[in-house]
N, C-alpha and C positions, 0 to 999 in steps of 0.2 A: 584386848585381843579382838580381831576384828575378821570376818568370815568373807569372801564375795560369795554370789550367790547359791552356786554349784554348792561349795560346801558348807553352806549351811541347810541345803538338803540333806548333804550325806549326814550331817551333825543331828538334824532330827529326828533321821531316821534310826541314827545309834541309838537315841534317846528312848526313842520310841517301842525299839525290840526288850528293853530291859525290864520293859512295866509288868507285871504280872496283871493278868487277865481273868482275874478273879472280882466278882463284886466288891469295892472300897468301899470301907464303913464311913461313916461319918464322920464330919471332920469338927472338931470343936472347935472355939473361937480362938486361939491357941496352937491348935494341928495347921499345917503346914499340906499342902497338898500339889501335884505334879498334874500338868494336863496336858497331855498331846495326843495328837490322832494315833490310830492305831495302823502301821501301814498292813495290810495284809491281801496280797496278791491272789488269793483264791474266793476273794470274797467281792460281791458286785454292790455299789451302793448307789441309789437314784435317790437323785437331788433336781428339786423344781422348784424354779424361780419365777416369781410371778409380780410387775412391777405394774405402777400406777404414776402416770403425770400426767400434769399441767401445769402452764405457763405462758412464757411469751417467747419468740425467737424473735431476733432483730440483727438489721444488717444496715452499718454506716451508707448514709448518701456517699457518694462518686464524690470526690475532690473537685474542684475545680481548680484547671492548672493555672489558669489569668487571672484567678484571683487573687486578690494582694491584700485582700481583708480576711480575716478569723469570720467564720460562719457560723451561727449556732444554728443549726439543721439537727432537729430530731429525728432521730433512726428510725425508718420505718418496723413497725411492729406487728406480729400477725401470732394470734390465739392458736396456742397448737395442745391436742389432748393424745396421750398413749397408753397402750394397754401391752404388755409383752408377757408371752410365758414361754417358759424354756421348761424342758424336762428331760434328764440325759442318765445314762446308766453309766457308771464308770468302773474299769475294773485296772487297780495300780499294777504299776510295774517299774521297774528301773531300767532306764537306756542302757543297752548293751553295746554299743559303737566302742571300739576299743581303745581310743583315746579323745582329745580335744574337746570342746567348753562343751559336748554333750554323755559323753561318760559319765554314768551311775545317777543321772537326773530323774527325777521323778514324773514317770508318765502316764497319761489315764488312757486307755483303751477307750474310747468311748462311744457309744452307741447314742443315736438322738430318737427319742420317742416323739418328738416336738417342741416344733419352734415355731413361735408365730408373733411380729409385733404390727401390734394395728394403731395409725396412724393418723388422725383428723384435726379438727377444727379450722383455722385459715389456710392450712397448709391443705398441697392437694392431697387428698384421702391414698391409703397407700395402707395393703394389710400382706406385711413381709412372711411370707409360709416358706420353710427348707422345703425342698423334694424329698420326696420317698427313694430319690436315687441318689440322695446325700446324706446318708445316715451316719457314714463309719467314720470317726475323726480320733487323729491321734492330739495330744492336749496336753501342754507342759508349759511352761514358764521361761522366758530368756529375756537380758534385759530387765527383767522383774514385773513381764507383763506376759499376763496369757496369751498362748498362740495356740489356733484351732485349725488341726492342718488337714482337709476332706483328703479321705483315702480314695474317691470315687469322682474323683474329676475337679474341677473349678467350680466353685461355689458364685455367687456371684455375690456384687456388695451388698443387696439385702437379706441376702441369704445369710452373709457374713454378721452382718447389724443383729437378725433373728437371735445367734447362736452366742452373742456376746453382751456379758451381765457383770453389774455389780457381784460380789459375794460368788463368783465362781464357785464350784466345790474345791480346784483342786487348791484355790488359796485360805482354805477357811482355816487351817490351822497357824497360819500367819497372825489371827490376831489371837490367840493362846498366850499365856505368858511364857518368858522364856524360862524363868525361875518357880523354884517351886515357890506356894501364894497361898496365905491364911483368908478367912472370912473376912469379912470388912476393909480388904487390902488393897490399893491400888497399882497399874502400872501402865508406863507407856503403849501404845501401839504403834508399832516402826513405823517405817516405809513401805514394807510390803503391803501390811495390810493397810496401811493408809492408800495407797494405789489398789486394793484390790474394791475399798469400797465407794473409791471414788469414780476410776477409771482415768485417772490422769495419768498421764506418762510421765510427767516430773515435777517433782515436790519441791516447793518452795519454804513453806511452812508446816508443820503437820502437829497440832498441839491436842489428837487425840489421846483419849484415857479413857482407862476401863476399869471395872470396881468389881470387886465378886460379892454379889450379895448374897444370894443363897446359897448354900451345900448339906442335902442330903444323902445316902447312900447310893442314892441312882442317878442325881443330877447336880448341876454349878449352872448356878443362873447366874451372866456376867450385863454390869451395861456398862454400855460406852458412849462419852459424847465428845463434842469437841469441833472443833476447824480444821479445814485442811486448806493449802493457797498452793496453787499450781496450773500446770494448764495443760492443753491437749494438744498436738502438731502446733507449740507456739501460740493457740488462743488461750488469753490468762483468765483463771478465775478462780474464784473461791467456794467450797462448800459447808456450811455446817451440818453436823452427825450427829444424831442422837438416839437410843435403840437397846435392843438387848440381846445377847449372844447366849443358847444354851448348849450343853455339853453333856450325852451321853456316855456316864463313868464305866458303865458295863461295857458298851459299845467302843469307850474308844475316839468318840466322834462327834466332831461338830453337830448336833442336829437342826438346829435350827435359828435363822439369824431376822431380825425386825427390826427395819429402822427406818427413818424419817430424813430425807436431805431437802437442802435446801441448797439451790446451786444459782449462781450469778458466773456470768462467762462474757468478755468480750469476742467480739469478733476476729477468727485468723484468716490467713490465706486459704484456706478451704472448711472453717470450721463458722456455722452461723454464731452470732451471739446469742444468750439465753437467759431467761430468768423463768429457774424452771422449780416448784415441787413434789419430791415423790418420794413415794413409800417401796419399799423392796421387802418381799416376805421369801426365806428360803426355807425350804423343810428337806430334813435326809433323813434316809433310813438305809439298811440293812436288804435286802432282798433274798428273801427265802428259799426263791424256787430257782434254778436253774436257768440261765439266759441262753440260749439256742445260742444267739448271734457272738456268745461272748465265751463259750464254752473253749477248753484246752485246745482243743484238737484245732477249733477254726483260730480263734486269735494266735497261734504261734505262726500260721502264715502270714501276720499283718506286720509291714515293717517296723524293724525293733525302733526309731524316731524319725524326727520331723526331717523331711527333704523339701529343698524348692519349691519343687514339682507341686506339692502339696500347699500351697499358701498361696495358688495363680488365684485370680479372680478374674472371674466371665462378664464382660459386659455386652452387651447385646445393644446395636442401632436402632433411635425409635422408631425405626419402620422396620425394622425386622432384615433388611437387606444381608447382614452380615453380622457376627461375631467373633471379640479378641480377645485376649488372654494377657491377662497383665498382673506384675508383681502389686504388690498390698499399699506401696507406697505413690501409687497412682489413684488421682483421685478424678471425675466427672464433675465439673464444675461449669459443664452450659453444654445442650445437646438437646437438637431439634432435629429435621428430618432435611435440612440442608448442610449442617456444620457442627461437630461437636468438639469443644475442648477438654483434655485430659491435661491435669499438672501435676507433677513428681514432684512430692513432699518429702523434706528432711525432718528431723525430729524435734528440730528448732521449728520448724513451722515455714523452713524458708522455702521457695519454688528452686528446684534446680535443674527442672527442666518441663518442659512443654509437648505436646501433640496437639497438631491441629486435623482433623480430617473433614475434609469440604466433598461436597457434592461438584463429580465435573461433567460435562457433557457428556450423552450418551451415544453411543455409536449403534455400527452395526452389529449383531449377535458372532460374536469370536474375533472381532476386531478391536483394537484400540489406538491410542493417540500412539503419534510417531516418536519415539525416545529422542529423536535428533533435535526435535523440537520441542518435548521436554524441558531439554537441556538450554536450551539458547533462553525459553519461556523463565526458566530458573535463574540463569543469567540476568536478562532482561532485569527480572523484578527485583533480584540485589543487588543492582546497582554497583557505587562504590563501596559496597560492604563484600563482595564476592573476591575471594582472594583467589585459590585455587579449588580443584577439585581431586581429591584424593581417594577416591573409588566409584566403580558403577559396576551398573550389571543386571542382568536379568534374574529375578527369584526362581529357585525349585518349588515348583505347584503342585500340589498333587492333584491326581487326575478330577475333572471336572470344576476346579479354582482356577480357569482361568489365567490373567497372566497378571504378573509382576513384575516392577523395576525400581530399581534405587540406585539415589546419587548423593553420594557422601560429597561434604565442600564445606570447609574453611574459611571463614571470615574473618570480620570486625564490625562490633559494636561499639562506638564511643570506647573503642582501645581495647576492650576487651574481648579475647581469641573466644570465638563463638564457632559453634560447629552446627550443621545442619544436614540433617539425612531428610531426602524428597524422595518421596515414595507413588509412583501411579500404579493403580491396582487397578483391575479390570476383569467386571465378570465376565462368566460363558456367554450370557444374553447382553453385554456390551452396557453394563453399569459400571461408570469411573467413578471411583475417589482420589484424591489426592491428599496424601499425609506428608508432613512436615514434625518433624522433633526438632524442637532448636534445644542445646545443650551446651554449657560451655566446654573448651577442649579439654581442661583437669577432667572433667566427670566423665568426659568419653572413653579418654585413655583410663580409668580406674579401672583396673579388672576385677576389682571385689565388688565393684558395682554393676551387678549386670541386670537387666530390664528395658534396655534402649529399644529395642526388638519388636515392641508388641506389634507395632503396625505389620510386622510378616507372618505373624499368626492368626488374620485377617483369614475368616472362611465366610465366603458366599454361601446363602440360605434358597434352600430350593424354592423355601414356601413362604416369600414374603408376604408380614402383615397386610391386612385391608387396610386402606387409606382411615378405616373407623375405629382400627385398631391400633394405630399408632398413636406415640408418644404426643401433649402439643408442646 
């Protein structure tokens, strides 16, 4: 018999209301015992994750296209050290939406006390802190990977990096057995929790296992070790696990998880290579006193699950000129204070689409470039790839954004139907950019696909960075 996700939520949660919440005695070598979290909606629990690495990142040399020999070029390699702690207050709940894949899923209200992951060695130094005005996130699972969706605006992607861990809380009963389990017993750890401590999106191999070795009346101390092979946006790699899982019998609750990875990754389309080691220590408890931010009265205003809206992410220009909003599946892959590239990742790892936005001449304050000449300028530069043009138009700005225009047009690339939206933006004080999405025409037309857009969510910044303050 075989579950998809959703209902093996609802399955644990059945599991889970049956257990009687009295202290368990001890279990002989013999007794047989049940472990699962305890759901219970009235009760808040903080879980802090606190991680250590080192290693190396590396990233293949550039191909060369006239070459007609095999090259052995070593990848360049650069020493990189991290330190992250996460600490977040969660208090469960079940999605209320009255039907489709998010009914009756399991959701954590959650509250962030801090996030912080700090970043050195070759790499340029970088110490990723949430705001105090990103605190409230709703936090479930789909797909079989965590999603942390800020109730208070756009996070941005270090923001997002800060607030995302191995050993999640709300996946920690994932690596529990499913069956009940004697002393000295062993048993697989699925997929989830092979994804929850690795962070891969898809599992290739996953040959961990977990043993119970102690069982007193108050605890089950489990370890687990083992391999996992898979990769992340299509960069493959492998980790080995080794560590130990404890389990509060009174509580109900994962309390605490310790382990050792060892991880090797090639390089993807937006993912560096790696050879990385670290240690992940997670500790939960129970929280005694009353949460202001999480109390009855306020979380029943908080939406009952995850919306769009909630999973944008904020990128900001290295000079500060402007800031856009873009779905999760866009990634910044080269961005300086003339040009930055943004590329849309599939889950394979593959690009399925692009954003270029360049720095264009500057005019005078409330003026911009002529559209008519735009157009021809657009023309001009595709050539015989320019087929037609199948929309334009001026954007709605709101007051003091300045102006906007866009030209939808239909090509060909070496045969294949390519679509391109050209975008000139122009501040109030007469700063152009010009953006460019190229996209093939299947992914334009998909309307389950939507995020094409970000370049119109483009807000000019009253108080651009100093020149000492920008990105290099």
């Amino acid at each position: 018999m075989s579950f998809d996700l959703n209902s093996r939520f609802r399955f644990h949660l059945i599991l889970t209301t049956v257990l009687a919440f009295g202290t368990i005695a001890s279990a002989s070598a013999t007794e047989t015992i049940s472990l699962r979290e305890r759901v219970d909606g009235q009760r808040v629990v903080r879980t802090s994750c606190t991680m250590t690495a080192e290693g190396l990142y590396f990233l293949d040399p550039p191909i060369d296209p006239k070459s007609t020999k095999p090259e052995k070029v070593q990848p360049e390699t650069l020493k990189v050290q991290a330190n992250t702690k996460l600490i977040v207050l969660d208090r469960w709940n079940l999605s209320e939406s009255a039907d489709g894949p998010n009914s009756g899923v399991l959701i954590a209200r959650r509250l962030v006390e801090f996030a912080q992951a700090d970043i050195g060695g070759q790499v340029r130094p970088a110490a990723n802190q949430i705001r105090k005005q990103r605190r409230r996130f709703l936090t479930d699972m789909q797909d079989e990977m965590v999603r942390n969706g800020s109730l208070d605006g756009p996070i941005t992607r270090q923001e997002l990096e800060a607030i995302t861990t191995p050993g999640d809380g709300i996946t920690l009963w994932t690596l529990l057995p499913k069956q009940e389990i004697a002393l000295g017993e062993t048993y697989k750890i699925d997929q989830l929790g092979a994804k929850s401590l690795t962070l891969f999106d898809t599992i290739a191999v996953n040959s961990l296992e977990a043993k119970i070795e102690t069982i007193d009346s108050a605890r089950v101390q489990i370890r687990v070790r083992g391999e996992v092979r898979g990769a992340v946006l299509g960069a493959e790699g492998k980790m080995t696990i080794q560590g130990t899982i404890g389990f509060d019998r009174d509580a109900g609750l994962v309390d605490s998880l310790t382990i050792n990875r060892d991880e090797s990754r090639r390089p993807g389309s937006v993912e560096a290579g790696l050879e990385i080691h670290s240690k992940l220590e997670v500790k939960r408890e129970v929280v005694k006193k009353p949460v202001p931010e999480l109390t009855d009265e306020v979380v029943e205003n908080w939406p009952k699950f995850i919306e769009n809206k909630h999973l944008s992410i904020e990128w900001q220009e290295p000079s500060g000129l402007f800031v856009i909003d873009h779905a999760r599946d866009w990634h910044v892959t080269w961005t300086d204070t003339q040009e930055s590239v943004l590329k849309r990742v599939d889950k394979g790892g593959t690009v399925i689409a692009q954003c270029n936005l360049k720095r264009g001449p500057t005019v005078a304050a409330g003026r911009h470039q002529d559209p008519a000449q735009f157009r021809d300028d657009v023309r001009t530069a595709l050539g015989t790839q320019y087929k037609r043009v199948f929309g334009e138009g001026e954007l709605d700005r709101l007051e003091g954004q300045g102006y906007g225009y866009k030209l939808a047009v239909e090509g060909l690339i070496q045969e294949l139907p390519v679509v391109w939206y050209y975008y000139l933006m122009s501040s109030p004080m007469g700063v152009q950019y010009l953006g460019t999405i190229t996209t093939t025409l299947s992914e334009s037309r998909d309307a389950a696909k939507s995020g094409l857009s970000l370049v119109e969510t483009l807000r000019w910044s009253s108080q651009p960075l100093k020149p000492t303050e920008s990105a290099k």
